[in-house]
PDB file of N, CA, C, O and CB in Angstrom:
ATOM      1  N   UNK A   1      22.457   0.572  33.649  1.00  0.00           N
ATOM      2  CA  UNK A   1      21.427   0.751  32.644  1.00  0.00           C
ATOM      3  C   UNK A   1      20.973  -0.622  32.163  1.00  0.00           C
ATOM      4  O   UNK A   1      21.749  -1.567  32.022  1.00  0.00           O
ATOM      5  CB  UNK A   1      21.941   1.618  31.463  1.00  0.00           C
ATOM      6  N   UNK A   2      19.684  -0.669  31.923  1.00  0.00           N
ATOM      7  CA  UNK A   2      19.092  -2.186  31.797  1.00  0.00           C
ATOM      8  C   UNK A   2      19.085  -2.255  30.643  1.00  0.00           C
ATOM      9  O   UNK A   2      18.706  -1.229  30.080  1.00  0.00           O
ATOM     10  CB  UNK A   2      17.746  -2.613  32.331  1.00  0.00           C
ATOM     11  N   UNK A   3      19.517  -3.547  29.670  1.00  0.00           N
ATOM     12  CA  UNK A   3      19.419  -3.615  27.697  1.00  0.00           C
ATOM     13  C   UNK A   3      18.683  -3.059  27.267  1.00  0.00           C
ATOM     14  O   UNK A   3      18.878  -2.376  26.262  1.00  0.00           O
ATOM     15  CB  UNK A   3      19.104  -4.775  26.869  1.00  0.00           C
ATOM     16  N   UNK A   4      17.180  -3.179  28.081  1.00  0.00           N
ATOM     17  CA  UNK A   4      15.918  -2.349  27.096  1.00  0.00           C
ATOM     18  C   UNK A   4      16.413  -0.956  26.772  1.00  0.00           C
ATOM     19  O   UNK A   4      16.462  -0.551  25.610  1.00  0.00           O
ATOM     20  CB  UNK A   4      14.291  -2.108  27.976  1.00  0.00           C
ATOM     21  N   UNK A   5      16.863  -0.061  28.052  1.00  0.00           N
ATOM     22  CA  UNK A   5      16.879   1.241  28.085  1.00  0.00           C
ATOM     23  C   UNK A   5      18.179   1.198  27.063  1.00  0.00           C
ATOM     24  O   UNK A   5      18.160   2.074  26.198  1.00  0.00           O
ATOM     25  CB  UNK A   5      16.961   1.970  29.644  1.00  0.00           C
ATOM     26  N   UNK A   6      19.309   0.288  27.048  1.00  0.00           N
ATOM     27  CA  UNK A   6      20.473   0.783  26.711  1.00  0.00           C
ATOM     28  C   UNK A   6      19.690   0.935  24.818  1.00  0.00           C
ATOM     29  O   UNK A   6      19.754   1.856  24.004  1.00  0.00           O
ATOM     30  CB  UNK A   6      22.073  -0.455  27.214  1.00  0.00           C
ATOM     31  N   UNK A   7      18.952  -0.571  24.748  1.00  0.00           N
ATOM     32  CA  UNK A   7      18.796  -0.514  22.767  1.00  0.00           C
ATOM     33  C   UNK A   7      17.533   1.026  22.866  1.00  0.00           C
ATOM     34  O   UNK A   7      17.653   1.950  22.061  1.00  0.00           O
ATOM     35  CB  UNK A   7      17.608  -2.781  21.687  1.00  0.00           C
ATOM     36  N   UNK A   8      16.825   1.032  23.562  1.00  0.00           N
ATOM     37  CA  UNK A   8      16.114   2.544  23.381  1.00  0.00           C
ATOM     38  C   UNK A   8      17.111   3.798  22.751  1.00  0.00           C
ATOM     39  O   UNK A   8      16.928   4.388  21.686  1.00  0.00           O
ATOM     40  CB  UNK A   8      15.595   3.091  25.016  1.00  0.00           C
ATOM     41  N   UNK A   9      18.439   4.065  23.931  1.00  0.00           N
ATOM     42  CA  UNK A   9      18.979   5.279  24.317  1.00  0.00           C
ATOM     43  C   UNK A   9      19.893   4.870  22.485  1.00  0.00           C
ATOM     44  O   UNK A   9      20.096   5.802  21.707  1.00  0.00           O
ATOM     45  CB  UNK A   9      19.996   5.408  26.303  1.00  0.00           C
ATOM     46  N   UNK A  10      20.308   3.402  22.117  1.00  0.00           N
ATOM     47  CA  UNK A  10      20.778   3.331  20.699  1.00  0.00           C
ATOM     48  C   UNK A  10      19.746   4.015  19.879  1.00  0.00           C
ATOM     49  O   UNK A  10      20.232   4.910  19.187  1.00  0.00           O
ATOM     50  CB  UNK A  10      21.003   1.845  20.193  1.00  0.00           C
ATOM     51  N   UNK A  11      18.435   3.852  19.751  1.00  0.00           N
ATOM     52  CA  UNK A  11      17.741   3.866  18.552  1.00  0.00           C
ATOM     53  C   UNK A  11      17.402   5.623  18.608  1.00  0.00           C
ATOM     54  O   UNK A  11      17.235   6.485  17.745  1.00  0.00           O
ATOM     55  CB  UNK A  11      16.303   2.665  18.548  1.00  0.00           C
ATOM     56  N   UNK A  12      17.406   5.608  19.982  1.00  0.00           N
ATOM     57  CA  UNK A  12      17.032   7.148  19.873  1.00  0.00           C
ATOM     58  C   UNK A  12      18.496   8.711  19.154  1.00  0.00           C
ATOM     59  O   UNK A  12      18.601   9.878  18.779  1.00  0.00           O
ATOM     60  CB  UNK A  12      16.575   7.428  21.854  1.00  0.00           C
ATOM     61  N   UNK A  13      19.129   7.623  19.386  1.00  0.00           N
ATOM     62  CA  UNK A  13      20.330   8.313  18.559  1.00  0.00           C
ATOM     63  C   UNK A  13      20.741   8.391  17.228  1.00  0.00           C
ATOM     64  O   UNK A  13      21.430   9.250  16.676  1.00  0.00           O
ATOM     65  CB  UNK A  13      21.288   7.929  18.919  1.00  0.00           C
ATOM     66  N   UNK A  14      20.088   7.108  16.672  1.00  0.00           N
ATOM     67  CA  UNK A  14      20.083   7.173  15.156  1.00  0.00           C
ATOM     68  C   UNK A  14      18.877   7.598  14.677  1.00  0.00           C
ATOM     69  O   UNK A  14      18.927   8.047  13.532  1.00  0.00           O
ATOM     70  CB  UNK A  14      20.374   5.917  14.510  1.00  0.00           C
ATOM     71  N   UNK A  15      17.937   7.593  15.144  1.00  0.00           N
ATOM     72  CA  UNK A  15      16.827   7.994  14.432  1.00  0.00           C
ATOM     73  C   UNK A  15      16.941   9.724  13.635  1.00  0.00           C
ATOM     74  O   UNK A  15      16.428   9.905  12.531  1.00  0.00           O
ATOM     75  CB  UNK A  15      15.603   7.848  15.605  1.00  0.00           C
ATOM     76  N   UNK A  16      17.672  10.867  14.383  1.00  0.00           N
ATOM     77  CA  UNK A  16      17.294  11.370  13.662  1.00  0.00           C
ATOM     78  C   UNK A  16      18.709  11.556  12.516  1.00  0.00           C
ATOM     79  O   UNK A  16      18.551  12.288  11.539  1.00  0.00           O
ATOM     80  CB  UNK A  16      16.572  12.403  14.328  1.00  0.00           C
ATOM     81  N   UNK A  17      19.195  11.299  12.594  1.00  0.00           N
ATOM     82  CA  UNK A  17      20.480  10.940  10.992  1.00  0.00           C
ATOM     83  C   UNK A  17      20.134   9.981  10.156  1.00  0.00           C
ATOM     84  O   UNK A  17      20.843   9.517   9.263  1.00  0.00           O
ATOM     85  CB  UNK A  17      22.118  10.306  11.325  1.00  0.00           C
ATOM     86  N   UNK A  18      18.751   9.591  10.506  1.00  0.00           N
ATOM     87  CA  UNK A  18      18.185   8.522   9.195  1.00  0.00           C
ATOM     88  C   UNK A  18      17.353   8.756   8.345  1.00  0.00           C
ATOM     89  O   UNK A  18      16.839   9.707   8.933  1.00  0.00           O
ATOM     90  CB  UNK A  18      17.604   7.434   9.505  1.00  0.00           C
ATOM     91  N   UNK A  19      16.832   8.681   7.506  1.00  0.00           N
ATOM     92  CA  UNK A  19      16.064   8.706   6.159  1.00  0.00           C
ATOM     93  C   UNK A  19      14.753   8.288   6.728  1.00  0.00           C
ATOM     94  O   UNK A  19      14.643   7.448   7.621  1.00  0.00           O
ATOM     95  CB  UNK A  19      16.655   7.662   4.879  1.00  0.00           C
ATOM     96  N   UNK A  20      13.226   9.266   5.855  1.00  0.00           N
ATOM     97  CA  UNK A  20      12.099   8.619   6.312  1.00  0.00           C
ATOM     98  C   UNK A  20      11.899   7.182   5.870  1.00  0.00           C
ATOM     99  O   UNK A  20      11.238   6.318   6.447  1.00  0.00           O
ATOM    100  CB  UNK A  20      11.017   9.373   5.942  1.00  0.00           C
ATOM    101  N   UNK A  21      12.303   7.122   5.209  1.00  0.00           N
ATOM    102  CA  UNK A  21      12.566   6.067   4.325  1.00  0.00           C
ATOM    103  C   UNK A  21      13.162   4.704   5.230  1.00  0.00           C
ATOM    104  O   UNK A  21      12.535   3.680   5.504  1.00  0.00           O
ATOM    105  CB  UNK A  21      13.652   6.650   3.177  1.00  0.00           C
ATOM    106  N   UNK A  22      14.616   5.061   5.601  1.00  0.00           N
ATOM    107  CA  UNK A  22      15.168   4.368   6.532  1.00  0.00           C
ATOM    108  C   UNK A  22      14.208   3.650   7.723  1.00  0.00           C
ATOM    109  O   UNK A  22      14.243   2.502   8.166  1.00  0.00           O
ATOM    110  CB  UNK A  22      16.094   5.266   7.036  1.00  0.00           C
ATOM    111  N   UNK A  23      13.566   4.492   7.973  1.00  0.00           N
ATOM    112  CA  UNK A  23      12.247   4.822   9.444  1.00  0.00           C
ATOM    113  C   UNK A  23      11.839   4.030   9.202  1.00  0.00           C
ATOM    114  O   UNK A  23      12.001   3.193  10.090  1.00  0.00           O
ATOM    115  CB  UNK A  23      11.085   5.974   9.724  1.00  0.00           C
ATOM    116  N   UNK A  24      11.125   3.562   8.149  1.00  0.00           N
ATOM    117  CA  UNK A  24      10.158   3.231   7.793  1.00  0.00           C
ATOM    118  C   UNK A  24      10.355   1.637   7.892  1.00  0.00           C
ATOM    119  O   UNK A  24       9.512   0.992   8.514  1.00  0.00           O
ATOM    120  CB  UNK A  24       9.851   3.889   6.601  1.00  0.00           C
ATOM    121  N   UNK A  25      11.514   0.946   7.257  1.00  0.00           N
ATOM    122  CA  UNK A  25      11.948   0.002   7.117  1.00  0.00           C
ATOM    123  C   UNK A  25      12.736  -0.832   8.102  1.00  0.00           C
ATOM    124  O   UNK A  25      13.022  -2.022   8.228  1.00  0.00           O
ATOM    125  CB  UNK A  25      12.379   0.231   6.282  1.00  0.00           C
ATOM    126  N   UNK A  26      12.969   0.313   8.755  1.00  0.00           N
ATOM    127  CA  UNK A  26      13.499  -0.056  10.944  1.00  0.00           C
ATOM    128  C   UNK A  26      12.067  -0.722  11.556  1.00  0.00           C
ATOM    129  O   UNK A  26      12.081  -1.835  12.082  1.00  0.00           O
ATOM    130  CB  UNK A  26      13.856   2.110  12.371  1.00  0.00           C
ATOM    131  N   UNK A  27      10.796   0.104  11.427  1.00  0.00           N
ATOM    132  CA  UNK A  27       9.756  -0.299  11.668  1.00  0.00           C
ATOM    133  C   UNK A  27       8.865  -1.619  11.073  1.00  0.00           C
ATOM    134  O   UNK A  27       8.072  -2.347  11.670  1.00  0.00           O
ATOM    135  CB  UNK A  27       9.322   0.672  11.534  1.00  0.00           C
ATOM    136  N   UNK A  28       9.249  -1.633   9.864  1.00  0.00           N
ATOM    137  CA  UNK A  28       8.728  -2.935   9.083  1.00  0.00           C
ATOM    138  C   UNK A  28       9.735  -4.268   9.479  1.00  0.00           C
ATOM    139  O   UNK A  28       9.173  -5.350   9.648  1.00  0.00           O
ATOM    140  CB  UNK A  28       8.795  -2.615   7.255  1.00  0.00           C
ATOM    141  N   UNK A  29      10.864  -4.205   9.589  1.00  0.00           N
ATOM    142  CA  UNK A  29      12.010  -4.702  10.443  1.00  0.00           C
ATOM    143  C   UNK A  29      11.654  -5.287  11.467  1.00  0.00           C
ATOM    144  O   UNK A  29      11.885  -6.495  11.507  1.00  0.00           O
ATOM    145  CB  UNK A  29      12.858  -3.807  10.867  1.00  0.00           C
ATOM    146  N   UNK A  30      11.075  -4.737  12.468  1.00  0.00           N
ATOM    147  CA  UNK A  30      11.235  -4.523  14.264  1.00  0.00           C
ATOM    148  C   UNK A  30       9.784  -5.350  13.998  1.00  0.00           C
ATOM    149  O   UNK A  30       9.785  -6.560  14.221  1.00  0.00           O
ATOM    150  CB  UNK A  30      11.277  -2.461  15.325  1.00  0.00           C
ATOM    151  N   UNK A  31       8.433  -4.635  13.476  1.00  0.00           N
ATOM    152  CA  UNK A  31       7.363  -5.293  13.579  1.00  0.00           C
ATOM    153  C   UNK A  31       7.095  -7.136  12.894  1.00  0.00           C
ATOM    154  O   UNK A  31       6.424  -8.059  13.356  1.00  0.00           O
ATOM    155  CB  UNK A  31       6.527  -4.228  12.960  1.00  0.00           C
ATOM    156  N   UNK A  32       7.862  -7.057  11.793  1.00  0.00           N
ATOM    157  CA  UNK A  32       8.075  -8.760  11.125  1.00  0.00           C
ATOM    158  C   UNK A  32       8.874  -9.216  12.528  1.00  0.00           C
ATOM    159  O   UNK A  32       8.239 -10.008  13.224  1.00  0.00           O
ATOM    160  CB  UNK A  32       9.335  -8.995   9.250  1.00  0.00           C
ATOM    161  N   UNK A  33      10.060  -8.849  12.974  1.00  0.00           N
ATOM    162  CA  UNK A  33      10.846  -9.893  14.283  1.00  0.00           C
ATOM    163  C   UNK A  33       9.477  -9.908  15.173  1.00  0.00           C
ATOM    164  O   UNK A  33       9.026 -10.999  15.523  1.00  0.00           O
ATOM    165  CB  UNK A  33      12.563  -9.026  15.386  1.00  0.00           C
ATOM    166  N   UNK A  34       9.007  -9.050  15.433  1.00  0.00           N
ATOM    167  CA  UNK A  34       7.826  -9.455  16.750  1.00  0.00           C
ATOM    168  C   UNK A  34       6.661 -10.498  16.281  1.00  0.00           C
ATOM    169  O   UNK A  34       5.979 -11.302  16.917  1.00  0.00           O
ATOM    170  CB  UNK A  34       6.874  -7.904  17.307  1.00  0.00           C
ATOM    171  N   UNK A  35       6.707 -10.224  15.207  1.00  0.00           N
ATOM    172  CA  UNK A  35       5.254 -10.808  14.691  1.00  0.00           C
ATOM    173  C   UNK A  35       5.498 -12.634  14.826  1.00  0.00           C
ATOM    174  O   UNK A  35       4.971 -13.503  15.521  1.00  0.00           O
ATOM    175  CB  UNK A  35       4.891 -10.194  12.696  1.00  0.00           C
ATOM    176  N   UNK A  36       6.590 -12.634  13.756  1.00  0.00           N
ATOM    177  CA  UNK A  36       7.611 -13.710  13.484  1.00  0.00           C
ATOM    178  C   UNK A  36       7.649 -14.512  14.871  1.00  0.00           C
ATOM    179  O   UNK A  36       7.510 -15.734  14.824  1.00  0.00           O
ATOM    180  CB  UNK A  36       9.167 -13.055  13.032  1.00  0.00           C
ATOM    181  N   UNK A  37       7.811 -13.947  15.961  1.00  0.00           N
ATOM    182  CA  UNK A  37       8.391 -15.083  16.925  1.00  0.00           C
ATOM    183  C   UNK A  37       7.087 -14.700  18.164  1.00  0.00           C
ATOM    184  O   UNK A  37       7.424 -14.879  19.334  1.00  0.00           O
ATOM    185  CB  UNK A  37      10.463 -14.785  17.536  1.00  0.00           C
ATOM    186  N   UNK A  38       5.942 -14.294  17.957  1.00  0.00           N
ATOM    187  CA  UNK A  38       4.948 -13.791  18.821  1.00  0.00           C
ATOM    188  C   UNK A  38       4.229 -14.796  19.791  1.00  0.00           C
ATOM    189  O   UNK A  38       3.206 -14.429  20.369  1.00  0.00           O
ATOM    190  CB  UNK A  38       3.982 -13.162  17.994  1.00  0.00           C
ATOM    191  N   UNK A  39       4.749 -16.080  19.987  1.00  0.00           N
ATOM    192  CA  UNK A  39       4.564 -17.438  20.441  1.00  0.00           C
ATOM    193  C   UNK A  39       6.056 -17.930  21.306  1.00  0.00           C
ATOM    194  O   UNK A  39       6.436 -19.001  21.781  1.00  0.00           O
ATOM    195  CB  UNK A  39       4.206 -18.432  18.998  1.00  0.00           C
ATOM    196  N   UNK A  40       6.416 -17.083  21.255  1.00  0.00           N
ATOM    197  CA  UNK A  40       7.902 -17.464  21.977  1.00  0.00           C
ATOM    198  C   UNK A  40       8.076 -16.592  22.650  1.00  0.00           C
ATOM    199  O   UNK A  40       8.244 -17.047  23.782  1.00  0.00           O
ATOM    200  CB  UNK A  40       9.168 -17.641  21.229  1.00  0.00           C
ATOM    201  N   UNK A  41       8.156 -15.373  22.652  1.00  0.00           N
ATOM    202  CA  UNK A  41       8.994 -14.046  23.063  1.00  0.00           C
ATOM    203  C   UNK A  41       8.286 -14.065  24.553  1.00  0.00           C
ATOM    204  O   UNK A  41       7.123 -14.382  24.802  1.00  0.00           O
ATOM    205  CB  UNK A  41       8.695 -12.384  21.952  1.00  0.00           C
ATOM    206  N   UNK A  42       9.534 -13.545  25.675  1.00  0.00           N
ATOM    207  CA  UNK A  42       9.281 -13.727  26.845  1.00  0.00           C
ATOM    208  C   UNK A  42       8.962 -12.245  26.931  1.00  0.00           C
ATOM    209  O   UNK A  42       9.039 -11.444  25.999  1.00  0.00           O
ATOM    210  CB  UNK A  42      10.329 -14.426  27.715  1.00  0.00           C
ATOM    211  N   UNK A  43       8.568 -11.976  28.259  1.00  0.00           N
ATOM    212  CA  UNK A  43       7.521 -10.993  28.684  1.00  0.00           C
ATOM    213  C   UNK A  43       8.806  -9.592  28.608  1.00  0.00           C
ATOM    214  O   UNK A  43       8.471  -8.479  28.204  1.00  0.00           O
ATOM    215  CB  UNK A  43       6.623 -11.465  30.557  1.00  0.00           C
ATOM    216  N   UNK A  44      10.072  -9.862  29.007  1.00  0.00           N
ATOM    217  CA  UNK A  44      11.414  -9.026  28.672  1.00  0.00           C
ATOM    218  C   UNK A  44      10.959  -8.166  27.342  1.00  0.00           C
ATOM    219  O   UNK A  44      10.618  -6.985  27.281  1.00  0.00           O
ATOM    220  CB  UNK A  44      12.903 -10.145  28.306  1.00  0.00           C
ATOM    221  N   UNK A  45      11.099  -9.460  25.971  1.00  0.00           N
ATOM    222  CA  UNK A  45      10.980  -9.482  24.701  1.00  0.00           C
ATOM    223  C   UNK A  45       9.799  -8.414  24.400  1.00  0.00           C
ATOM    224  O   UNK A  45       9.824  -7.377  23.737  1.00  0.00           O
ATOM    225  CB  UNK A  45      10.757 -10.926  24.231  1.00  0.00           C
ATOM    226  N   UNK A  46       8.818  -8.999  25.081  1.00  0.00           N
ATOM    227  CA  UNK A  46       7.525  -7.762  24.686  1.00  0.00           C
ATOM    228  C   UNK A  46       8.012  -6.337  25.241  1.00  0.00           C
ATOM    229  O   UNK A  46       7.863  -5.298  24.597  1.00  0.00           O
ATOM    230  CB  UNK A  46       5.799  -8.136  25.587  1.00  0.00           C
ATOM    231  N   UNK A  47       8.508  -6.393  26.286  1.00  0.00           N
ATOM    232  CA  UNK A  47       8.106  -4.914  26.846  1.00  0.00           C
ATOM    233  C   UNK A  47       9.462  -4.128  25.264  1.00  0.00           C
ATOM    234  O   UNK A  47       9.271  -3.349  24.330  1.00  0.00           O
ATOM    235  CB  UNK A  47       8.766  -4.572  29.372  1.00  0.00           C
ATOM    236  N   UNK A  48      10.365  -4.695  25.627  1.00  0.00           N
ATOM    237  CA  UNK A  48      11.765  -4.067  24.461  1.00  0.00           C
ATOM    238  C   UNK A  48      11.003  -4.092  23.104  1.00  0.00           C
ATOM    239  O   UNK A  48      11.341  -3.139  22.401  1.00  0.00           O
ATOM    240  CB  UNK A  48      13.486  -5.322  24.274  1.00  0.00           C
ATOM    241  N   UNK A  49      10.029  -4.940  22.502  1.00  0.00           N
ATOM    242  CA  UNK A  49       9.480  -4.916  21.538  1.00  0.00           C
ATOM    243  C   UNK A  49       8.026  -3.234  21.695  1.00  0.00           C
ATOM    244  O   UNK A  49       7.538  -2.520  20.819  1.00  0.00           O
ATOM    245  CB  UNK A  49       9.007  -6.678  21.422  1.00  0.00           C
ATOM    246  N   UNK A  50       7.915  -3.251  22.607  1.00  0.00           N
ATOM    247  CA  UNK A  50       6.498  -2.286  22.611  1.00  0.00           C
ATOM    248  C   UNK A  50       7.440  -0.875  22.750  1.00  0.00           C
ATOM    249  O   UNK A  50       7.246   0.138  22.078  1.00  0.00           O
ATOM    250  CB  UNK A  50       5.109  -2.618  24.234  1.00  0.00           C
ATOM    251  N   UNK A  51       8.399  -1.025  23.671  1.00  0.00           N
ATOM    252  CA  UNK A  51       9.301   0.357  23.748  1.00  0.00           C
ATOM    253  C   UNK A  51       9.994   0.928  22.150  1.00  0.00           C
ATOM    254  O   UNK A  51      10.160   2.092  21.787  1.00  0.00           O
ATOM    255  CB  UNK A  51      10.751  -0.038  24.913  1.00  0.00           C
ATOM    256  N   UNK A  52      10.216   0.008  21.615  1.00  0.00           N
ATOM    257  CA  UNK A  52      10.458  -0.076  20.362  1.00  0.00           C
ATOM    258  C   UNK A  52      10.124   0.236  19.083  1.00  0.00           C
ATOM    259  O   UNK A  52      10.762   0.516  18.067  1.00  0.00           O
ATOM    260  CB  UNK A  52      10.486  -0.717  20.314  1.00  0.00           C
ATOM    261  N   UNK A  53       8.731   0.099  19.428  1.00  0.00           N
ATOM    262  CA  UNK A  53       7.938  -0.236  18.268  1.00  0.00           C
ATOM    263  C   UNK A  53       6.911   1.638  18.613  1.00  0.00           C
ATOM    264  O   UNK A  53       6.712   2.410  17.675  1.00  0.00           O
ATOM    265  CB  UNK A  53       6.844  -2.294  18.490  1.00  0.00           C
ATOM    266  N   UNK A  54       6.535   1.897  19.794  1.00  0.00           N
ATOM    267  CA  UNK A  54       6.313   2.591  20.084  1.00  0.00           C
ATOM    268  C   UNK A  54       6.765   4.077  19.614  1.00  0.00           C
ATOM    269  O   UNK A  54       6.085   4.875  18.971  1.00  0.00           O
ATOM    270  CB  UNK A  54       6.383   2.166  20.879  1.00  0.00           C
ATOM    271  N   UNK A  55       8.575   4.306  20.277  1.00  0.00           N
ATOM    272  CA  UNK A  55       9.337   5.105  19.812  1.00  0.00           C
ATOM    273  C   UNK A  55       9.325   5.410  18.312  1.00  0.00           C
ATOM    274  O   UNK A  55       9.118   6.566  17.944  1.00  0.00           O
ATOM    275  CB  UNK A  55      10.391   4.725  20.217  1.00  0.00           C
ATOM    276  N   UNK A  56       9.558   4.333  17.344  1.00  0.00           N
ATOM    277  CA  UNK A  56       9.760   4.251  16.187  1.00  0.00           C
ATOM    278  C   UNK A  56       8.330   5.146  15.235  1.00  0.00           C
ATOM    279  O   UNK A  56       8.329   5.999  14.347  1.00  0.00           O
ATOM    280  CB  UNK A  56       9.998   2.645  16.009  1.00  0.00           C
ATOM    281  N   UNK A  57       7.244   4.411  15.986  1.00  0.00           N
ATOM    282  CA  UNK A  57       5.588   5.067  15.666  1.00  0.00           C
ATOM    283  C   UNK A  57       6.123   6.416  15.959  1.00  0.00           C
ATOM    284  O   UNK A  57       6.817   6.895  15.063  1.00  0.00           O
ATOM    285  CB  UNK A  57       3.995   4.527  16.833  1.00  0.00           C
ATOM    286  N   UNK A  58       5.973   7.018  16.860  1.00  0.00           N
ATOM    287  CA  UNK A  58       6.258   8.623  17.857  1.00  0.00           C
ATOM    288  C   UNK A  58       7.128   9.236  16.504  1.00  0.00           C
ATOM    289  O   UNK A  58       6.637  10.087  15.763  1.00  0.00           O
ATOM    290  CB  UNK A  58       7.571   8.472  19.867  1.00  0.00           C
ATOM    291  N   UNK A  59       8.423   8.692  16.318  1.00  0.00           N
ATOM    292  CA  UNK A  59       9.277   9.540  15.205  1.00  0.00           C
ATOM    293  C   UNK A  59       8.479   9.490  13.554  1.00  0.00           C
ATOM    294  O   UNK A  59       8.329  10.338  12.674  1.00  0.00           O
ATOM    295  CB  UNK A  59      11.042   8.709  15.096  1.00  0.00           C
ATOM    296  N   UNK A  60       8.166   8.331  13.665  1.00  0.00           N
ATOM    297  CA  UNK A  60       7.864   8.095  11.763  1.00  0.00           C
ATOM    298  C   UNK A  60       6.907   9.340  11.658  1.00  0.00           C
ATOM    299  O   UNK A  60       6.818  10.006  10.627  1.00  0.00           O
ATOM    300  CB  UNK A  60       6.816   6.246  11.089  1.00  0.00           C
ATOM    301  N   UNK A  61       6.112   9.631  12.948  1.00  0.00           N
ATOM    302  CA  UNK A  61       4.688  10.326  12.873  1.00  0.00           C
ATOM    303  C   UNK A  61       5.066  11.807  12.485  1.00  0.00           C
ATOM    304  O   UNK A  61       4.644  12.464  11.534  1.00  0.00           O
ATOM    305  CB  UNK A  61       3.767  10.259  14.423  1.00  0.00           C
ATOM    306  N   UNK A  62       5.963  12.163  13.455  1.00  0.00           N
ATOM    307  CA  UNK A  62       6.745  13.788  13.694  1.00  0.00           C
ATOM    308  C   UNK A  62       7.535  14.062  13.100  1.00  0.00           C
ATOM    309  O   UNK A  62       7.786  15.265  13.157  1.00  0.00           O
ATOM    310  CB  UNK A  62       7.363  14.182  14.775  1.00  0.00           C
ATOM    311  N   UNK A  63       8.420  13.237  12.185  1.00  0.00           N
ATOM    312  CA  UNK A  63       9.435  14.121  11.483  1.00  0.00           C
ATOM    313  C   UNK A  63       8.994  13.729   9.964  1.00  0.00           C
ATOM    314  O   UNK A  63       8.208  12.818   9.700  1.00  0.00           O
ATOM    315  CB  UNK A  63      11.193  13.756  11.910  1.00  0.00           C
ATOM    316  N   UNK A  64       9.548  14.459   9.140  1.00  0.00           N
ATOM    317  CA  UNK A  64       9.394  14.413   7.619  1.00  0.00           C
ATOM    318  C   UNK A  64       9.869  13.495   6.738  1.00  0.00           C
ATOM    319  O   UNK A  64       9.645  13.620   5.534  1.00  0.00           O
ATOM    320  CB  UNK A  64       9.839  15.384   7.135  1.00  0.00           C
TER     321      UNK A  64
END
């Protein structure tokens, strides 16, 4: 299993035992680290950042 998939198959496991709240602040989290280093981050970095950031959008949207 490759890191991206392994931190995916993590986040997708906590997401739903977390708070919208929680969600919310995983996402404000995840989007400041990308933003923050958006001049550095290797092409790895983006794709784990878009899988990421993506997933996180998908849940905040669908659950309560």
């Amino acid at each position: 299993m490759s890191a991206i998939q392994e931190v995916i198959d993590q986040l997708e496991r906590s997401l739903p035992s977390s708070s919208s709240s929680q969600r919310l602040q995983i996402l404000r989290s995840v989007t400041d680290i990308y933003l923050g280093g958006l001049a550095t981050h290797s092409d790895d970095n983006i794709e784990l950042f878009d899988q990421v950031l993506n997933q996180l959008i998908d849940y905040v949207e669908t659950q309560p």
